[in-house]
C-alpha positions as CSV (number, residue, x, y, z in Angstrom):
1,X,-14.2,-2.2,6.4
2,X,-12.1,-4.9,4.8
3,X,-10.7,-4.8,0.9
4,X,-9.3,-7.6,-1.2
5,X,-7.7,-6.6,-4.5
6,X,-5.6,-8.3,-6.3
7,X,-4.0,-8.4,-9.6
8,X,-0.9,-10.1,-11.5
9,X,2.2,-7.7,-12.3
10,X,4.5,-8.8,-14.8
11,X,8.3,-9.1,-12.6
12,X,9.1,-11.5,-10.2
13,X,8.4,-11.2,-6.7
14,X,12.1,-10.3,-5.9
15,X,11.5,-6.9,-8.6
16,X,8.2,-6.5,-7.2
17,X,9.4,-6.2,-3.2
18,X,12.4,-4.0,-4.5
19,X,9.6,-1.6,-5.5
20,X,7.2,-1.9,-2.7
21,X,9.8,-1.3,-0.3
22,X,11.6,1.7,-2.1
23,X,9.1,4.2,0.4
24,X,10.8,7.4,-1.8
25,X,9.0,6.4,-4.9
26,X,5.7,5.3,-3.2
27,X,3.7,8.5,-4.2
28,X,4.8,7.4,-7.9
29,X,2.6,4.8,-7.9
30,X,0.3,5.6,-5.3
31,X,-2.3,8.3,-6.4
32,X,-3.3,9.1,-3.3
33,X,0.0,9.6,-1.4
34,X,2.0,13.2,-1.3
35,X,5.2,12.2,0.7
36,X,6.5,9.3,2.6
37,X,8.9,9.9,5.6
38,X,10.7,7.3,7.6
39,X,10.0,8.2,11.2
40,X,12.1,5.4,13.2
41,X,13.7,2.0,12.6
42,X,15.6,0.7,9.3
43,X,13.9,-1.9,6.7
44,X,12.0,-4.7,8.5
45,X,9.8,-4.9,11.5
46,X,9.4,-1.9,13.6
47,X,10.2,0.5,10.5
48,X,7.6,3.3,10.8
49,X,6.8,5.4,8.1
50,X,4.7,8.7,8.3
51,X,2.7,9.2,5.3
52,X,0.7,11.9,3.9
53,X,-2.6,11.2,2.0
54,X,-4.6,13.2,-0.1
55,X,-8.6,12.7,-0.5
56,X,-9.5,13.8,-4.5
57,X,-5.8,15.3,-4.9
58,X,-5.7,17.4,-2.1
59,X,-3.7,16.6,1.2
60,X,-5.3,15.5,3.9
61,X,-4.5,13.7,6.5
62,X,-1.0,12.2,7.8
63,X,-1.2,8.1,8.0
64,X,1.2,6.7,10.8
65,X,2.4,3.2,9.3
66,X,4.5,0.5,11.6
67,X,6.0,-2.8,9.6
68,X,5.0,-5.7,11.3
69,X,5.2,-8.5,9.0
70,X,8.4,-8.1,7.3
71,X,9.1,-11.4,4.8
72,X,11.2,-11.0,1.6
73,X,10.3,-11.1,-1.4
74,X,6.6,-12.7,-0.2
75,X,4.8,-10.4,2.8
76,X,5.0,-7.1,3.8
77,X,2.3,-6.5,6.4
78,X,1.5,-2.9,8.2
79,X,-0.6,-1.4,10.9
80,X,-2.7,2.3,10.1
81,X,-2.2,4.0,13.3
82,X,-4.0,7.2,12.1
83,X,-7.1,8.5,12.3
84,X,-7.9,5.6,9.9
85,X,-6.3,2.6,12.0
86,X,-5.8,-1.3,11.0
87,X,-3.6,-3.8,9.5
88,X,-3.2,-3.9,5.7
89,X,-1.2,-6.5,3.8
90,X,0.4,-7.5,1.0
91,X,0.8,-10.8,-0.5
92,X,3.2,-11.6,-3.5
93,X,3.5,-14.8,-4.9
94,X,5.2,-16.5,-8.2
95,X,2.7,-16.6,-11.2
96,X,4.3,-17.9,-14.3
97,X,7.2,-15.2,-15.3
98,X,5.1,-12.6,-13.2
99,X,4.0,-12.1,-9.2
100,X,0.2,-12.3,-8.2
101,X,0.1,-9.4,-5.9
102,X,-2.9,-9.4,-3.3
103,X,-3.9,-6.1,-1.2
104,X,-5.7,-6.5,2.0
105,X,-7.1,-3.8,4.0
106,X,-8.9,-4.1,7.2
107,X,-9.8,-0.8,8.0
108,X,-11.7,1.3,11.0
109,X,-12.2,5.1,11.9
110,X,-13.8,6.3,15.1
111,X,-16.3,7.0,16.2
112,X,-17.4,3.6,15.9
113,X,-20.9,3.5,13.9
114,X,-19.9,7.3,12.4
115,X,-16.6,6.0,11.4
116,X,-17.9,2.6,10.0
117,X,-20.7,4.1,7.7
118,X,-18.1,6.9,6.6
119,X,-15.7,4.2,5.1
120,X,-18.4,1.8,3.9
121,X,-19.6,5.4,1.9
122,X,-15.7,5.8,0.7
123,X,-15.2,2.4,-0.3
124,X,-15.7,2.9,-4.0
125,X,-13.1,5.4,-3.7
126,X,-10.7,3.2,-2.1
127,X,-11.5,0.4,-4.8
128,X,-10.7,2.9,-7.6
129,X,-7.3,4.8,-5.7
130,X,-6.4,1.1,-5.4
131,X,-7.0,-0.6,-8.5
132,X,-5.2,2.6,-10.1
133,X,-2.2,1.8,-7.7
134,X,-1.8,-1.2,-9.0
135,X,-1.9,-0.2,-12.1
136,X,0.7,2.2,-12.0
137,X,3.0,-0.8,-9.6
138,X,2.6,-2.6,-12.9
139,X,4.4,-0.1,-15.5
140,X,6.6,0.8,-13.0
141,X,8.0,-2.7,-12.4
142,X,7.6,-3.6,-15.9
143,X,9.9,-0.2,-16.3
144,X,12.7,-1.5,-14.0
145,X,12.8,-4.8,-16.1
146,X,13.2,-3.3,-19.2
147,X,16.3,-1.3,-18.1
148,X,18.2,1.5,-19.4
C-alpha cells in the first residue's frame, strides 16, 4: 500500500528537521505513537529506533524503524521492519518563508493477499492519523519559531 501526503508547514526546513529528528517528542505530534526508544546507532544512517504504535488509542504493536536516508535539513528516509514492513520517506523542501513537507509510505504486512487487503481496509485510517500528524508538526514548529 503506498501513501503520499503532503502539506506546507510554516518554518524553514532547518526548524522543520530539528523537529522531525527530536525522536523524544515524536508521540507529541504523532497521534498514533506512545514512546520512541533508540535501540542502536547515533543520528544518521544506521540509527534504529523501536517505536510503539497504538491502533484507535490503544497500544499495539512495537514498529522497528532503521534510518537509511539520512540528508539534512531535506530527507530523512526509514525502513518498517515490523510486522508492518517498508520504506517510508520524508521530503522537505523550501516554500516561500515555509517547508513543503511530503510523506511517503510504501507499506506491506504478511500474509501476502491477507496482509494487502487488511491495509487497503486501514488506509482511511492511516490518511486521517497522518493528515492529523501533520497538523500537529505544524503548531509545533510554528511553536518553536515563536519562542519564549
Amino acid at each position: 500500500m503506498r501513501l503520499r501526503l503532503e502539506t506546507r508547514l510554516p518554518a524553514s526546513p532547518e526548524r522543520v528537521w530539528e523537529a522531525v529528528t527530536d525522536w523524544r517528542r515524536y508521540a507529541e505530534w504523532m497521534p498514533d505513537v506512545s514512546w520512541v526508544r533508540r535501540v542502536a546507532g547515533s543520528p544518521g544512517v544506521g540509527l534504529e529506533l523501536d517505536v510503539r504504535t497504538k491502533v484507535l488509542g490503544v497500544p499495539a504493536v512495537t514498529d522497528h524503524m532503521t534510518v537509511q536516508i539520512w540528508e539534512p535539513p531535506r530527507k530523512l528516509g526509514i525502513v518498517h521492519r515490523g510486522i508492518v514492513s517498508g520504506p517510508a520517506l520524508w521530503k522537505l523542501e523550501p516554500d516561500g518563508d515555509g517547508t513543503r513537507f511530503v510523506w511517503l509510505e510504501d507499506l506491506r504486512m504478511p500474509p501476502p493477499v491477507v496482509g494487502d487487503l487488511a491495509l487497503w481496509a486501514y488506509r482511511p485510517m492511516l490518511r486521517f492519523t497522518f493528515t492529523w500528524s501533520m497538523r500537529n508538526l505544524a503548531r509545533l514548529v510554528a511553536e518553536r519559531d515563536q519562542g519564549p
